[in-house]
C-alpha positions in Angstrom: -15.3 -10.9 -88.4 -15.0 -14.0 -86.2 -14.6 -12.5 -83.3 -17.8 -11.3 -83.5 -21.3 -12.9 -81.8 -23.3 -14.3 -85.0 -26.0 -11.6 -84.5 -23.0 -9.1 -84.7 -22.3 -10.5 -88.3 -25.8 -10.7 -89.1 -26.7 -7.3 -88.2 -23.0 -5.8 -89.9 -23.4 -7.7 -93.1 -27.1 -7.1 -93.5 -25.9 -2.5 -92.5 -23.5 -2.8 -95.3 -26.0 -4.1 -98.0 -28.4 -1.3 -96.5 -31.1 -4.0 -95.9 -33.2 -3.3 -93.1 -34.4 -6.7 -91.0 -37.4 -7.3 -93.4 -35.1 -7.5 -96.6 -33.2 -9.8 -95.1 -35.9 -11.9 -94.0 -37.3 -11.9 -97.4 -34.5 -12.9 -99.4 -33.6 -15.3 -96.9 -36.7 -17.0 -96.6 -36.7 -16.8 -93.1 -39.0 -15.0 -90.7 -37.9 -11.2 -89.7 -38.7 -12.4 -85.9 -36.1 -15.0 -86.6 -33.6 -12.5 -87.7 -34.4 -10.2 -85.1 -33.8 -12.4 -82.5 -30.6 -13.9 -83.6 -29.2 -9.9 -84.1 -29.7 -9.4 -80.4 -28.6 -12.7 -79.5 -31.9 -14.3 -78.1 -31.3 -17.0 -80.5 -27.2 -17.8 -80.3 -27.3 -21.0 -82.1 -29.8 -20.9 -84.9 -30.3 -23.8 -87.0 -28.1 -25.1 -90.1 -30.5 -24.3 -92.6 -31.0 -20.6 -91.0 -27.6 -20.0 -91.0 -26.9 -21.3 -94.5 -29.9 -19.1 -95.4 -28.1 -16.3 -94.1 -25.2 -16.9 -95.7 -26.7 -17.2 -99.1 -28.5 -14.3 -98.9 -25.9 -12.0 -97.3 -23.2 -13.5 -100.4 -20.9 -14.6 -97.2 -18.5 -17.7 -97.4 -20.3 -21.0 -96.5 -19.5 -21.9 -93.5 -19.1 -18.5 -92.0 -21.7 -18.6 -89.4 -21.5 -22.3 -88.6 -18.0 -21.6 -87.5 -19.0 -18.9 -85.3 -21.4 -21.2 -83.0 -18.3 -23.1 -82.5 -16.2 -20.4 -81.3 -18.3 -19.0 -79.3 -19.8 -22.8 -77.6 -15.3 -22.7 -76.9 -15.1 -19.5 -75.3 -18.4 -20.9 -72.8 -16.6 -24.2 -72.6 -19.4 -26.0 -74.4 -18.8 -28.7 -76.9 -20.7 -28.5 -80.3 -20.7 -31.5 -82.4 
């Protein structure tokens, strides 16, 4: 999955469950403007506690998304800390 964008994940985890943008937001606890904008990649690098959020409510491995900012700061020769 990592070589995926984050809103790529997002949008592919949340199809599998059959959650439209809504659910997710709900069980998330997050706004479905938030989640719509990180899908289409308007918002690259969310937050911590929106990706952890994600990740809870999606059941994916902690960490998963966090990871991804990395890769993709590396591949636009950005440093994350």
């Amino acid at each position: 999955m990592s070589s995926m964008s984050i809103g790529a994940q997002v949008a592919k985890a949340r199809e599998e469950r059959g959650w439209n943008q809504k659910e997710l937001a709900q069980r998330a606890g997050l706004a479905q403007s938030e989640i719509s904008y990180i899908e289409r990649g308007e918002r690259p690098n969310p937050g911590i506690a929106s990706l952890v959020a994600l990740e809870k409510a999606l059941g994916l491995e902690h960490g998963t998304l966090s990871r991804q900012i990395r890769t993709d700061a590396n591949r636009r020769g950005r440093k994350v800390s």
